[in-house]
C-alpha positions in Angstrom: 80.6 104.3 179.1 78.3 102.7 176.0 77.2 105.6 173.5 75.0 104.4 170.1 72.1 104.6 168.8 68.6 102.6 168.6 69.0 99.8 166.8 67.6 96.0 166.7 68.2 94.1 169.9 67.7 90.6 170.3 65.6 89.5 173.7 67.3 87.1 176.1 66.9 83.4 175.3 65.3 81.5 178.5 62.0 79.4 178.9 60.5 82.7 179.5 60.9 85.0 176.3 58.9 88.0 175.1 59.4 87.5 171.4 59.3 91.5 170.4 59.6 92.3 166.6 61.0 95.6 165.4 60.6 97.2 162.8 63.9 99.1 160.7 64.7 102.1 162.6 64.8 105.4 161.3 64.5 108.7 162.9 60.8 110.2 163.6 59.9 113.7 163.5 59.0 115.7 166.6 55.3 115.9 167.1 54.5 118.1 170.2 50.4 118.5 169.9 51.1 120.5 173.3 52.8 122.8 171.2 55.7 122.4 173.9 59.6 123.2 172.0 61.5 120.6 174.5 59.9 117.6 176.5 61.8 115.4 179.5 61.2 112.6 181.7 63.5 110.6 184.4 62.5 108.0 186.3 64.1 105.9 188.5 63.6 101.9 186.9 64.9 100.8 190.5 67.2 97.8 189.2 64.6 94.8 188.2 63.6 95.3 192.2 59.6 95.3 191.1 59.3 91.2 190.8 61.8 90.2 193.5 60.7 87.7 195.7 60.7 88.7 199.4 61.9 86.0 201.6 64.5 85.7 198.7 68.4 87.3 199.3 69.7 89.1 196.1 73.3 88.6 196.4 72.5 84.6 196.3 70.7 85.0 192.9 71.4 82.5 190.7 72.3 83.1 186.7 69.1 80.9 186.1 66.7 82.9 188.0 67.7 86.5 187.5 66.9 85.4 183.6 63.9 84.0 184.4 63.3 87.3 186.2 64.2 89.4 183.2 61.7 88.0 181.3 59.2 88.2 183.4 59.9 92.0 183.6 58.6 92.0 180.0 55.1 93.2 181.1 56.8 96.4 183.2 59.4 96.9 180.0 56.4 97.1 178.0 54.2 99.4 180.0 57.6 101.6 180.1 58.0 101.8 176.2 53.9 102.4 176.2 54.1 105.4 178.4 57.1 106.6 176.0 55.2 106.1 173.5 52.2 108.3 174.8 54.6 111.1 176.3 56.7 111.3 173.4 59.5 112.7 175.1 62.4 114.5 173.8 65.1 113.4 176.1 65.0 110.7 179.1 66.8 110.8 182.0 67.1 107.0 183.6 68.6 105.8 186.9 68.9 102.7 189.1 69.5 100.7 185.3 69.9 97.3 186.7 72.1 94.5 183.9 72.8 91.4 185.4 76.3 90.6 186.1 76.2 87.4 188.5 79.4 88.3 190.4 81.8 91.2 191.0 84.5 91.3 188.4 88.7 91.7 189.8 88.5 94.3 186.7 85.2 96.1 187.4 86.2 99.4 185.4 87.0 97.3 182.6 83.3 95.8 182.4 81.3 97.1 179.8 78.1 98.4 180.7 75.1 97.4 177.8 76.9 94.5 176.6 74.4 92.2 177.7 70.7 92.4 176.6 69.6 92.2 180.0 70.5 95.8 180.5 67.2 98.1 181.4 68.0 100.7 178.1 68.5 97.9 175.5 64.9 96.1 176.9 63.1 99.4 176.7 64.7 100.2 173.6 63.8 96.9 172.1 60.0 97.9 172.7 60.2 101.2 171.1 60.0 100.1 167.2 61.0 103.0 164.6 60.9 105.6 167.7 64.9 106.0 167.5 67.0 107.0 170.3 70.4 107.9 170.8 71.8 107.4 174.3 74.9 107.2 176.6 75.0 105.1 179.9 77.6 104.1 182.5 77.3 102.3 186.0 78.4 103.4 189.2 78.7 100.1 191.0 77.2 96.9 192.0 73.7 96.3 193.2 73.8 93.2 196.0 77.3 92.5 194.4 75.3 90.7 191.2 73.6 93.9 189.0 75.6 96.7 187.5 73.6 99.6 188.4 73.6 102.6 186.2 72.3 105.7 184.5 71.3 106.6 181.4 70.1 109.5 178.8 68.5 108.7 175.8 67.8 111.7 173.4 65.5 112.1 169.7 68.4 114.9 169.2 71.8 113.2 168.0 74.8 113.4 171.1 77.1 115.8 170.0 79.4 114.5 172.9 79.0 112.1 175.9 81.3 111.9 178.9 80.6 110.5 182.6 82.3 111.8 186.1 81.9 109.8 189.2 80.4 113.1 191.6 81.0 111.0 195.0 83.7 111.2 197.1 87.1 110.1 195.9 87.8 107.8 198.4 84.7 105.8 197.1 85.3 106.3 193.4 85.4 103.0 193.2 82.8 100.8 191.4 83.3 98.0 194.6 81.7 100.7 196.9 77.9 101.2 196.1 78.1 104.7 197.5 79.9 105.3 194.0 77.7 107.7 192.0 79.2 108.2 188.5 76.7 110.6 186.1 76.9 110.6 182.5 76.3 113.9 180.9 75.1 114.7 177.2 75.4 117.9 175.0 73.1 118.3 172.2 71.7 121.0 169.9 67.7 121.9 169.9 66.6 123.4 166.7 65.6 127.4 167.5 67.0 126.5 170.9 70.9 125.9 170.6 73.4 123.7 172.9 71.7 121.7 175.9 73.7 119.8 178.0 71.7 116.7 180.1 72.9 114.7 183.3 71.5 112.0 184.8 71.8 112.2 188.0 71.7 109.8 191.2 72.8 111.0 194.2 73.3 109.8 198.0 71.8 111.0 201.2 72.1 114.3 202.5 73.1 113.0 206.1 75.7 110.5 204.7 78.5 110.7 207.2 81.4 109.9 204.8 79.8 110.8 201.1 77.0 113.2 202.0 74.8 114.7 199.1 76.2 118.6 199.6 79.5 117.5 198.6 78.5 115.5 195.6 76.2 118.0 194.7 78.9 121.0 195.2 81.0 118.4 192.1 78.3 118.6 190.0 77.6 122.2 189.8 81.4 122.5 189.3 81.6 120.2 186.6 78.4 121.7 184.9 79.7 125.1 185.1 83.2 123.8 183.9 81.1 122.8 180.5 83.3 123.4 177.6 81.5 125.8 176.0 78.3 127.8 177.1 74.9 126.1 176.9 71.5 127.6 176.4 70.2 124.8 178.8 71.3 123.0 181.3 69.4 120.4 182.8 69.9 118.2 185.7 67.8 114.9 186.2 67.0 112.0 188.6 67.0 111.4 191.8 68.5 113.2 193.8 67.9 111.4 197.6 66.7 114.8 199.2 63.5 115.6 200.3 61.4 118.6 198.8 60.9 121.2 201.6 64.1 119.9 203.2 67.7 121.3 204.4 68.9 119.7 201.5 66.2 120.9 198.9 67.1 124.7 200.4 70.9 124.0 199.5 70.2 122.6 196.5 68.4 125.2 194.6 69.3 128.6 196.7 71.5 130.6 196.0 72.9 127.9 192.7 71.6 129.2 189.5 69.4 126.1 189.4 65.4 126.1 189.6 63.2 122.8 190.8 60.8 122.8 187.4 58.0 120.6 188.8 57.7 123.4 191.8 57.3 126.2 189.2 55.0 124.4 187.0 52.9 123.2 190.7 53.7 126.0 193.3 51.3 124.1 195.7 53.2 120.6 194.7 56.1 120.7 196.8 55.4 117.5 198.4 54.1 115.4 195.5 55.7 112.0 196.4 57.8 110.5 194.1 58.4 107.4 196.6 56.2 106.1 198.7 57.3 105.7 202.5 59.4 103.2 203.4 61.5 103.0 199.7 64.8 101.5 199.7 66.6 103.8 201.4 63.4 106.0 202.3 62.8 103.3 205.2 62.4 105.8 208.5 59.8 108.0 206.1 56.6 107.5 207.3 55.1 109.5 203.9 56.5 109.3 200.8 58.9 112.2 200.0 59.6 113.9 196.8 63.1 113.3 195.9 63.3 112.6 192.1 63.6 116.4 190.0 64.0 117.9 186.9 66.3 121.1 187.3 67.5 123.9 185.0 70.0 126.7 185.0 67.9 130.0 185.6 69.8 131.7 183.1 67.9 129.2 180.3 65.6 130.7 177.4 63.9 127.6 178.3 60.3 128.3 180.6 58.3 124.9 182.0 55.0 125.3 181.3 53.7 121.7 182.0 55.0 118.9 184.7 53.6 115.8 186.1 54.3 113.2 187.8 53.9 109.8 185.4 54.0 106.2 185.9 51.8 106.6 189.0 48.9 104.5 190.1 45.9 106.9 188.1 48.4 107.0 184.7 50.5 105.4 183.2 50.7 102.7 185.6 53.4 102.2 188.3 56.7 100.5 186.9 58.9 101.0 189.9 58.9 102.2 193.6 59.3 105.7 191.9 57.5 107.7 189.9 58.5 109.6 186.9 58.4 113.3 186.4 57.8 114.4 182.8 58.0 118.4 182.2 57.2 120.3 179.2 58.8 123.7 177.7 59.0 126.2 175.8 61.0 128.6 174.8 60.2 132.1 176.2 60.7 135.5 174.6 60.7 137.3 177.7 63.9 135.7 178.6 
């Protein structure tokens, strides 16, 4: 699990370089013309997937050309750090964080995730001058068998304590199986607000016939409620590979303490897509579902008074074959 904070990160060196220049980092104050108390946004950066050739097999990419293919992911890293930069959020929730590896390792739980530039945070990070983060990440397993695929939270709000818990089944707690789903969870304190604890969550299928989502979802709400000391927010974020309006959208937020933000903030957006049909994984949809969400405990001082869906077509531009959901809040008196 890698835990730090912004700082100076040198770009890859290949015939294809972005030179980006940063400036020192220190921390920026919170500037919420919205008038909004906490902001978030997760997006799914779908694992440098966006500029892969399609008569080409990813487990045969070379060292050479996955490089080459970093780089050229410099225009989608920088219309990333530009929509940060116009959002402004206060925490980000990131999944499908692709960092090449080339090859399986005999030692994968020894492999440091973010120790090479190539890594999705670090190249985002790298475009976000003085705008400091802190963040946590860890990876769940390999993509094609050549990218360590991750998740990631970055917060303006200092991590008071990180830790990540693999939330599939044990059997495939491994990092060798890509039905491995390990989150990484962050506590933090909001000013006025108190102790909010953040996971990044991405989950499997609801139908999975040896890891299904009800199960990994049931060890999630268990560990959050197993939180070592009570939070004033809890939030969970990603994607979460069920479908809005779905058997596994009823059991995930009926009856659990935990409310579907976007939905309150758009009670006739239920089935805003946040993938279009036919997504990896998505491939029998005919119409693009919404599976990517932004919950929070009911219990929460915390009200959503603004969500949309970012990174889309009309704003932001798209960056990946999901989009991102960013919500605003505020905190409520009747609560």
């Amino acid at each position: 699990m890698k835990t730090g904070s912004q700082v100076p990160f040198c770009p890859i060196l290949c015939s294809l370089i972005i030179v980006v220049s940063m400036a020192a980092c220190s921390p920026v104050p919170l500037s919420h013309g919205s008038g909004s108390d906490l902001t978030v946004l997760t997006l799914n950066l779908h694992t440098y997937q966006e500029l892969r050739a399609s008569e080409s097999k990813e487990s045969e990419l070379t060292d050479e050309r996955a490089l080459q293919r970093v780089a050229a992911y410099g225009v989608i890293f920088d219309r990333i750090a530009a929509g940060i930069d116009r959002l402004d959020p206060d925490i980000i929730c990131l999944q499908e964080v692709g960092e090449w590896s080339g090859r399986k390792h005999a030692a994968a739980d020894a492999v440091e995730f973010g120790a090479s530039d190539t890594n999705m945070v670090h190249q985002i990070l790298s475009r976000l001058g003085d705008r400091r983060y802190h963040y946590t990440m860890d990876w769940s397993h390999y993509g094609w068998n050549v990218w360590l695929e991750g998740s990631a939270i970055l917060s303006k709000f200092p991590l008071r304590s990180t830790e990540s818990r693999f939330i599939s089944n044990p059997a495939n707690d491994t990092r060798d199986n890509w039905k491995s789903r390990n989150v990484p969870l962050a506590k933090i304190d909001v000013p006025e607000l108190g102790s909010v604890a953040i996971f990044s969550v991405h989950a499997g299928w609801w139908d999975d016939p040896t890891d299904p989502f009800q199960e990994q979802y049931e060890r999630l709400l268990q560990w959050a409620a197993e939180t070592t000391e009570p939070a004033a927010a809890t939030i969970l974020c990603g994607d979460f590979n069920v479908a809005a309006a779905g058997p596994g959208y009823a059991f995930m937020t009926q009856g659990t303490g935990y409310s579907d933000q976007y939905a309150l903030a758009n009670p006739g957006g239920m089935l805003d897509a946040t993938v279009a049909g036919g997504a990896d994984g998505w491939e029998d949809a005919s119409a693009g579902p919404r599976i990517d969400y932004i919950l929070m405990n009911e219990s929460s001082p915390l009200e959503v008074v603004r969500a949309r869906r970012v990174f889309t077509d009309e704003y932001l531009g798209r960056v990946s074959d999901h989009v991102g959901v960013y919500a605003e809040f505020v905190i409520s008196s009747a609560r």
